[in-house]
C-alpha positions as CSV (number, residue, x, y, z in Angstrom):
1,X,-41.1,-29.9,8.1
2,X,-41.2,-32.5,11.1
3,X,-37.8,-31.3,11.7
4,X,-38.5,-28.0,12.0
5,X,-41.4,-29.0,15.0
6,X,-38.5,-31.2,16.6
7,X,-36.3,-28.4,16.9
8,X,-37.5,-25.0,17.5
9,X,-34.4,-23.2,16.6
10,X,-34.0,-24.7,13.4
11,X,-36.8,-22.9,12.3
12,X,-35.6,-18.8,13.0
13,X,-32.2,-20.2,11.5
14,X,-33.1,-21.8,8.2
15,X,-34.9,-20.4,4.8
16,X,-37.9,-20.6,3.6
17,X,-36.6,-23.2,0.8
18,X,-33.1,-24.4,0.5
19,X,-30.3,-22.0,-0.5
20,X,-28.0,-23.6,-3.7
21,X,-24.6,-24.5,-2.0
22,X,-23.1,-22.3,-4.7
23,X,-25.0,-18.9,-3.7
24,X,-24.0,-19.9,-0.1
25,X,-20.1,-19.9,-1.0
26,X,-20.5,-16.6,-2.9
27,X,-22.1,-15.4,0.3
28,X,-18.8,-16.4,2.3
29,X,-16.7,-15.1,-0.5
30,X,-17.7,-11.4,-1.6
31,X,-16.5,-10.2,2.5
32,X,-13.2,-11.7,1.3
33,X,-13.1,-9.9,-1.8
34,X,-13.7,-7.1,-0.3
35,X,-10.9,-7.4,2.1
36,X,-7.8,-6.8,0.1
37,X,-9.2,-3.6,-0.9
38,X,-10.2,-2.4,2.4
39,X,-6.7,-3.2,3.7
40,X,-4.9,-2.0,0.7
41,X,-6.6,1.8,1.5
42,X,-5.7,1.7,5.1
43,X,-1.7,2.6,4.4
44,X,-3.3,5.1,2.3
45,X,-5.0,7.2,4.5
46,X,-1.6,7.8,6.6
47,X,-0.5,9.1,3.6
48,X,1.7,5.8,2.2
49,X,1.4,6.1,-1.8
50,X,1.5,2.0,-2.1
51,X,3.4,2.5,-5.3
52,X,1.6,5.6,-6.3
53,X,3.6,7.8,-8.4
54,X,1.4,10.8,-7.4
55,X,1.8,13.9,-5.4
56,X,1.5,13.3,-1.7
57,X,-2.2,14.7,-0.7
58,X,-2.4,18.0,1.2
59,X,-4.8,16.5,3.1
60,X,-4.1,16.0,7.1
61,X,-4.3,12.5,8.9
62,X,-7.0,13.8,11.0
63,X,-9.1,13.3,7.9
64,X,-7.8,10.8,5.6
65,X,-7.5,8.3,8.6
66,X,-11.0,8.7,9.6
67,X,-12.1,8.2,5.9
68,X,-10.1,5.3,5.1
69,X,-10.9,3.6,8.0
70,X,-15.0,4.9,7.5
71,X,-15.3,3.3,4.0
72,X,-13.4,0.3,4.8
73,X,-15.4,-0.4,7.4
74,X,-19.0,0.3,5.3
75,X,-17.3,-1.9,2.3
76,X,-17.3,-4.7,4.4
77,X,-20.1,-4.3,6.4
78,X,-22.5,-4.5,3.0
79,X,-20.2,-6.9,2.2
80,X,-21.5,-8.6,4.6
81,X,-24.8,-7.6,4.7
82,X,-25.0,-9.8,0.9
83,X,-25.0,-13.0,3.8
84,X,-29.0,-11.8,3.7
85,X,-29.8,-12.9,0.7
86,X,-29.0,-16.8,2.0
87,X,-29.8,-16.3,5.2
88,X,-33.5,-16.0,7.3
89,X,-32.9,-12.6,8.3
90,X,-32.8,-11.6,4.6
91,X,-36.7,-13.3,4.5
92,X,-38.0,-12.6,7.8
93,X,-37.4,-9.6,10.4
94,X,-35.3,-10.7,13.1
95,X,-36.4,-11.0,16.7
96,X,-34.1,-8.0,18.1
97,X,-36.2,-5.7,15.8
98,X,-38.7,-4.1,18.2
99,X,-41.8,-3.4,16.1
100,X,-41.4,-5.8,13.2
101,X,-39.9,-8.7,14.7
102,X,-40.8,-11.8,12.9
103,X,-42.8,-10.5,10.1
104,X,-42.2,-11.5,6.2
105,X,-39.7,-9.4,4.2
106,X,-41.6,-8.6,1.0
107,X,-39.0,-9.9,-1.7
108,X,-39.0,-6.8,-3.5
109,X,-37.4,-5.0,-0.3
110,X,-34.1,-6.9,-0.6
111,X,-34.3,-7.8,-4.4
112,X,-34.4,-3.9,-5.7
113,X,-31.6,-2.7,-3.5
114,X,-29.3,-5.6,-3.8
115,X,-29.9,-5.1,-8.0
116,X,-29.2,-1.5,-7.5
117,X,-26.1,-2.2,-5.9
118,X,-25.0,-4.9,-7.6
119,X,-25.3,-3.3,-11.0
120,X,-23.5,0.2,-9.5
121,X,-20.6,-2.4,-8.6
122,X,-20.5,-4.2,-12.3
123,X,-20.4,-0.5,-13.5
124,X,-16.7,-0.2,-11.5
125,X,-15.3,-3.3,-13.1
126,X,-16.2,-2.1,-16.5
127,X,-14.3,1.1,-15.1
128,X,-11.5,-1.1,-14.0
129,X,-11.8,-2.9,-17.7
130,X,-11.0,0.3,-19.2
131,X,-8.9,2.0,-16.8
132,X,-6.5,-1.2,-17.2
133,X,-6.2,-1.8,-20.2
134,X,-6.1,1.7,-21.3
135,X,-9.3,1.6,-23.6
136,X,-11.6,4.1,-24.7
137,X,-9.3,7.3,-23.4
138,X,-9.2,5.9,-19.9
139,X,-5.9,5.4,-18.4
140,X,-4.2,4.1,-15.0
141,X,-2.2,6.0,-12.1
142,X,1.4,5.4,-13.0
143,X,3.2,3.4,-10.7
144,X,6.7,4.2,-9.5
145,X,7.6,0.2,-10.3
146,X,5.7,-3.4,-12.2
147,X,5.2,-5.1,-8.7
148,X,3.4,-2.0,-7.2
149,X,1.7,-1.7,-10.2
150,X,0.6,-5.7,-10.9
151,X,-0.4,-5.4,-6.7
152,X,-2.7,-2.9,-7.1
153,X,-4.3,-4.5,-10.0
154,X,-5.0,-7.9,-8.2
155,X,-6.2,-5.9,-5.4
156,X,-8.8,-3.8,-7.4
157,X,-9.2,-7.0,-9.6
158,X,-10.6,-8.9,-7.1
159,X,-13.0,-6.2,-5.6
160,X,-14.5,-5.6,-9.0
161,X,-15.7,-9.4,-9.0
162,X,-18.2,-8.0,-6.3
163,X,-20.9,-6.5,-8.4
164,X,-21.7,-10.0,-10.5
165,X,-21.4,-11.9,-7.4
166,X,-24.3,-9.6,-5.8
167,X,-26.3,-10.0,-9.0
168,X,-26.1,-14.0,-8.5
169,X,-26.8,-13.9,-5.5
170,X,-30.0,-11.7,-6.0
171,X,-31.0,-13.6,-9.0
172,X,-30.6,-16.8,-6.7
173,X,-32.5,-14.9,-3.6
174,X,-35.3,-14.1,-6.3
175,X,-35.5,-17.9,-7.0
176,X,-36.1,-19.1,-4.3
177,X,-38.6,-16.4,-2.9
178,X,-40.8,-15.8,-6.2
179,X,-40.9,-18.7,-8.4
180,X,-43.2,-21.2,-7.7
181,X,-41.4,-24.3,-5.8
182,X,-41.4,-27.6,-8.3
């Protein structure tokens, strides 16, 4: 605490109680995850199959383009947004919030959402469970070759780590902010 009246910054920048180093690599990690996807839909929307073997979309660009680039964008900005639940602002309003600036976040307010989300995103990768390995009637898009194929897999792969990540981050956010410090 002396530090904290030494240095009057340190105090808006650091957590109530220390974040694990683990929960702050996730943190760092799940934008990153979410990147290959988000870069993978972009040839997409101008209408490259990546592999596909589908019919080409009847869609035009003027509305796949805006999509793809819409929900790439939202994927990584919650993607980023999960940096909260390490970070100050995800405990106390930030100062360039007019009305609320510096009050406490009740912990519920970020716990319940961040659950919600994370279990909606462990609910894709038992999707992508089934969906690749062809369980339970589900079945891939057929790919005109292996590499396409094996591509997309790593890709979706990697983004379906997301959901579990959230969920140890919010069990480590609920941690620190609701048990009793030891």
């Amino acid at each position: 605490m002396a530090i904290l009246a030494k240095h009057p910054k340190a105090a808006t920048t650091t957590t109530e109680r220390p974040v694990p180093r683990w929960a702050e690599t996730v943190a760092h990690v799940i934008p990153l995850i979410g990147l290959p996807v988000c870069l993978w839909r972009l040839p997409i929307g101008f209408g490259f199959q990546m592999g596909m073997d589908l019919p080409r979309t009847s869609q035009p660009l003027w509305v796949t383009v805006p999509y793809v680039f819409t929900l790439s964008l939202l994927s990584e900005a919650f993607a980023l947004l999960c940096s909260g639940l390490v970070r100050r602002w995800g405990e106390v309003v930030p100062d360039f919030v007019p009305v609320l600036r510096g009050r406490r976040i009740p912990p519920a307010a970020v716990i319940a959402p961040a659950t919600v989300a994370g279990l909606a995103f462990t609910l894709l990768t038992v999707d992508w469970v089934l969906t690749e390995f062809g369980l339970a009637g589900f079945s891939t898009v057929e790919y005109t070759n292996g590499w396409w194929r094996a591509l997309a897999a790593t890709v979706s792969g990697l983004f379906v780590l997301w959901g579990p990540l959230v969920l140890a981050l919010t069990y480590a956010y609920y941690r620190r902010r609701c048990r009793p410090a030891r």
